[in-house]
Structures are given as C-alpha cells and as structure tokens.
C-alpha positions as CSV (number, residue, x, y, z in Angstrom):
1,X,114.0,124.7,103.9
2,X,110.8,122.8,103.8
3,X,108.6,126.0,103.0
4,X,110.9,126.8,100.4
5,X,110.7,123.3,98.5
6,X,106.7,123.0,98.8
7,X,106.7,126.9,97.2
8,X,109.1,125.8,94.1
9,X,106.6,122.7,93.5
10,X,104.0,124.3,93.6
11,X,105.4,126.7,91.5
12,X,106.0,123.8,89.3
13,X,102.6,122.4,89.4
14,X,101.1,125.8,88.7
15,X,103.1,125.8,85.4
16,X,102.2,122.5,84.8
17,X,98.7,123.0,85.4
18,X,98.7,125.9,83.1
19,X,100.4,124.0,80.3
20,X,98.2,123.6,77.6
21,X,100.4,121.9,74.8
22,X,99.1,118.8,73.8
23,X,95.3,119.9,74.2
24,X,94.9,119.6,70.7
25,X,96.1,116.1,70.4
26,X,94.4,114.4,73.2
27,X,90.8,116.2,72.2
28,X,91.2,114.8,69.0
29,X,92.1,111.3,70.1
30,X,88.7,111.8,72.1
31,X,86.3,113.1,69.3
32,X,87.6,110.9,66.0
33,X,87.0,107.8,67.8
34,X,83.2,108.8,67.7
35,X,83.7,110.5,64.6
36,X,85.0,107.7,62.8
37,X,82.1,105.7,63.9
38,X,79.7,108.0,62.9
39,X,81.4,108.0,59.4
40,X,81.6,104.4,59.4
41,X,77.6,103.9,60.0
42,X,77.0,106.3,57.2
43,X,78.9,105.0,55.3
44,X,77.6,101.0,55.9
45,X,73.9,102.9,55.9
46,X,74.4,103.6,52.2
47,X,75.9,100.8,51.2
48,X,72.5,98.9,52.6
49,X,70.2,101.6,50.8
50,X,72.2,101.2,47.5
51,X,72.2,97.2,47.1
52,X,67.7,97.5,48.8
53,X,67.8,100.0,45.4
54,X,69.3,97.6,43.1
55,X,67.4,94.7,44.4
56,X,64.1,96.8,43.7
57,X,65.8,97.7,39.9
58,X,65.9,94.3,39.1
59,X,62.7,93.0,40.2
60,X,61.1,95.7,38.2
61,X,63.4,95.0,35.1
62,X,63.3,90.8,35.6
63,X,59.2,91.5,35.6
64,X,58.8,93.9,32.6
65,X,60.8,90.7,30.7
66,X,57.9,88.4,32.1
67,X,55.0,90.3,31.8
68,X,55.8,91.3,28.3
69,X,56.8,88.2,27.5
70,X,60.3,88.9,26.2
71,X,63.3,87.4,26.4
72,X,66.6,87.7,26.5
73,X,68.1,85.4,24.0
74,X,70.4,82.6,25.4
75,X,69.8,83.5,28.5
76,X,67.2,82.2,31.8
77,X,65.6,84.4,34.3
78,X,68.3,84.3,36.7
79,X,71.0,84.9,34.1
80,X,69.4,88.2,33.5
81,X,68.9,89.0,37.0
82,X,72.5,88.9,37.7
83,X,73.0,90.6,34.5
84,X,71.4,93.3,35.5
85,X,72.6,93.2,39.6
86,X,76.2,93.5,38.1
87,X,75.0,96.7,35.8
88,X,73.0,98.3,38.9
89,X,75.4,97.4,41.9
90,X,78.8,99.2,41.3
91,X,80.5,95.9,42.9
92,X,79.2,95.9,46.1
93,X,76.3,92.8,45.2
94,X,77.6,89.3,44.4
95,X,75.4,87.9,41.2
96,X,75.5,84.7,42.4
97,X,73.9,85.3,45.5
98,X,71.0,87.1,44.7
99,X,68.1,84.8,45.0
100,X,65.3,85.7,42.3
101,X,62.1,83.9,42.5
102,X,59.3,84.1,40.2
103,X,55.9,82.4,41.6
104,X,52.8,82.4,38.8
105,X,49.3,82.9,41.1
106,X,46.0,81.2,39.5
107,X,44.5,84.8,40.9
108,X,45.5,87.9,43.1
109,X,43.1,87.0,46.0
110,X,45.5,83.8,45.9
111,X,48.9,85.6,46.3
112,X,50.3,85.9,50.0
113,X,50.0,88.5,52.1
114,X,52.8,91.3,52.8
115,X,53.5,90.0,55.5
116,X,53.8,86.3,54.1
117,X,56.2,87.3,51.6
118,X,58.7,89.3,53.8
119,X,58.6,86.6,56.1
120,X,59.5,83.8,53.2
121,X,56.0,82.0,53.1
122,X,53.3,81.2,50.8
123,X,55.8,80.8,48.2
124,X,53.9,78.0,46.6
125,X,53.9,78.4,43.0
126,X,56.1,77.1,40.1
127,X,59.4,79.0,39.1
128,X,58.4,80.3,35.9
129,X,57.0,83.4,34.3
130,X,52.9,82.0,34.3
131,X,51.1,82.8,31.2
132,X,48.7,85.4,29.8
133,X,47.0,87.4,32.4
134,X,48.0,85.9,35.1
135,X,49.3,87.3,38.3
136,X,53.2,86.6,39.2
137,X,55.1,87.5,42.2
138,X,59.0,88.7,41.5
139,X,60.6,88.1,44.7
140,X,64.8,88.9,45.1
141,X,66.6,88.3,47.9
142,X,70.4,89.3,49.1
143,X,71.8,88.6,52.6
144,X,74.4,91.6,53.4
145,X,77.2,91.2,55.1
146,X,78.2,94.4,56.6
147,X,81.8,95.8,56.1
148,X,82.4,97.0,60.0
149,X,82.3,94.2,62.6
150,X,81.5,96.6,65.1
151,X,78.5,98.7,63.6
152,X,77.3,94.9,61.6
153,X,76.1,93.9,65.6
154,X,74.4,97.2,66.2
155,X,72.3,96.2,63.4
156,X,72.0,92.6,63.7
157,X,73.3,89.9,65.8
158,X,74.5,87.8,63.2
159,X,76.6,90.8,61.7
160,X,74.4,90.4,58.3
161,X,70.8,91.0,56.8
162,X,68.9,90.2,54.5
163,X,67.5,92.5,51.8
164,X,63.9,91.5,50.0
165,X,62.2,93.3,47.2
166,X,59.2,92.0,46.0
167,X,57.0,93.0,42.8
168,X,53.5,92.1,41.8
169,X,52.5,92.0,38.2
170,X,50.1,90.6,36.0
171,X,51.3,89.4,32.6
172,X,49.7,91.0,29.2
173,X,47.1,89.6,27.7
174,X,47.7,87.3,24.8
C-alpha cells in the first residue's frame, strides 16, 4: 500500500516536473524588469543629451546677438535666451530656469580657465554684452531633474544635475 502511494506521487511529480505551462510568463516577469530599465536609462540618457544640445544652441545664438551687436527689439538678454530654450527644447527645459550669464573680459589671457568655468568660478565680470572687440564669456546653466527616481541616483545622489554650456567670443570691431 505504501509502495503503491509513493509510485502514483511520484508519478505526479514527474508530470509536474515536466509541466512546462507558464514558462513563458514567469521568463518574462524575469527579463522586462531589466528590460524596462534598460529602456528607461535610454530613454532619461536622451533626454539629458537633448536639453546639453539646446543649452549649447542657445549660447551660440544668445552670443551671435552680442557679438554682432544686435538686438532683439523689446526684449533683454535673458528674454531671448528663454525664447530660444522654448524653440530648441520640445518642452522638456523650463525658460525660467535656465541661468544665462554673459561676463565681458578686459582680454582673453584674463578669462578663467576650463576648469574655472565648469566649476562656477572666476565669474567676475559685469552682466552685459562688453563692447567692441572685447572678449565675452556666454555661460547657460540648467539643473535636470531626472524623470526615474531609481535610474536619477545611479547618476547622481541628489537625483538631479546640472547642465553647463559655455561660449567664448569676441565682439566685432566697431
């Protein structure tokens, strides 16, 4: 009786073992949890590379108005900026909180270093656009939040960073 009872679960192990309904199900719960991660960093990636390349867009553009010399009528130095983040961004960059700072240098061996100006020093000029010929440094910054919690602290510990792009021109002569 006891033989007979171990054989029939047996049996009924073996046809559970063999079972393979389901597989599907439980390898996908194991791979989209990685995949959607993956997805989500490309995605958060992007978004980072598009806002660095609109911050870069409008330094250029803010600096071809000083250098030249134009203007925008009715309108300051920051007004365009943001102007122009709204045009380049596709949403994703608040105006307001781009910071756009326009230091006039008496000469280039008196602009900061690369290093001083990713770092936030020897920013010690006036805010405006200097005069003819001389050398001014277009400076935006952005602080990005990231969209994903999670993949925000596998790039930073505050869940944000911020974005600088710099420019280096020297106004036409008058």
């Amino acid at each position: 009786m006891f033989m007979k009872g171990f054989l029939l679960g047996l049996k009924k192990s073996q046809k559970f073992v063999s079972d393979d309904r389901g597989t599907t199900a439980v390898e996908f719960a194991l791979i989209s949890t990685a995949f959607c991660l993956i997805l989500m960093g490309i995605f958060e990636v992007g978004a980072i590379l598009l806002v660095q390349t609109t911050l870069e867009t409008v330094v250029l553009q803010v600096s071809r108005y000083g250098r030249t010399g134009s203007t925008v009528t009715g309108q300051t130095s920051t007004q365009v900026a943001q102007g122009l983040v709204n045009q380049y961004s596709v949403g994703l960059v608040n105006p307001a909180k781009v910071v756009l700072t326009v230091t006039p240098y008496a000469s280039f061996a008196a602009m900061p270093t690369n290093a001083q100006v990713v770092s936030g020093g020897g920013n010690t000029g006036v805010q405006n656009f200097g005069t003819a010929s001389q050398p001014v440094l277009y400076t935006a910054t952005y602080n990005w939040n990231f969209f994903t919690p999670l993949i925000g602290k596998l790039f930073s510990s505050t869940g944000s960073i911020t974005l600088i792009a710099s420019a280096i021109v020297e106004n036409e002569p008058s």
